[in-house]
N, C-alpha and C positions, 0 to 999 in steps of 0.2 A: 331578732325581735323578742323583747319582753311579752311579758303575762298582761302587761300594763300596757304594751303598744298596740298588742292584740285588741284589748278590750275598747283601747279609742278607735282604732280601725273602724272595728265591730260596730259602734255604734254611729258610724256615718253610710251605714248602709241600712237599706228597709229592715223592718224589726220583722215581718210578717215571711221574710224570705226564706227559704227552705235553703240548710248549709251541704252539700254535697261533695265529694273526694272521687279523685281519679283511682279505679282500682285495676289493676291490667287495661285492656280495650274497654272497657265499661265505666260506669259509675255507682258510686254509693250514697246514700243517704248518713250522713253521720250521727251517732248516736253518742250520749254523752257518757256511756260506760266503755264506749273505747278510746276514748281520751283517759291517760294515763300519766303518771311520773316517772321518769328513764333515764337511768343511769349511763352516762357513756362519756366520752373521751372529751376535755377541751376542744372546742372546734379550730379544725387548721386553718389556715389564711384565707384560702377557697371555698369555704363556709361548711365542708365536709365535715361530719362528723363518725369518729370510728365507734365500735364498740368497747364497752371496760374493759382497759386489759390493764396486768400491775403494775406495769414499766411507764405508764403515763396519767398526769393528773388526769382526775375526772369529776363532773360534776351533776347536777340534776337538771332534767329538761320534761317540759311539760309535751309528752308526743300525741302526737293527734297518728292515726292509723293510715297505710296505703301500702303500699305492692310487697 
C-alpha cells in the first residue's frame, strides 16, 4: 500500500473515528509521533519485510507502530 492508497482508504471511512492498533493482547490509541520513516529491506513475494541489512536493496517505508 502507498502513502496515496492509504490516504484514499482513510478518507471513505468516518472522519470523527478514533484510529487504534493491536499492541500484544491489548489495544492502542495511535498517535501521530509514532508514525515514522523506515528503512528496511525490499519486500519478499509474501509481503515480509526484513530489516536493513548490506547484502540486499532497501528502501523507505512509512511505519506505523505495533508489537
Amino acid at each position: 500500500m502507498t502513502v496515496a492508497e492509504l490516504i484514499a482508504y482513510l478518507q471513505t471511512q468516518p472522519q470523527d473515528m478514533q484510529v487504534a492498533y493491536d499492541c500484544f493482547s491489548e489495544h492502542c490509541l495511535l498517535e501521530a509521533d509514532e508514525i515514522r520513516q523506515y528503512e528496511a529491506c525490499e519486500p519478499r513475494p509474501d509481503g515480509w519485510i526484513q530489516r536493513k541489512r548490506p547484502d540486499m536493496p532497501v528502501r523507505t517505508y512509512l511505519m506505523l507502530p505495533g508489537n
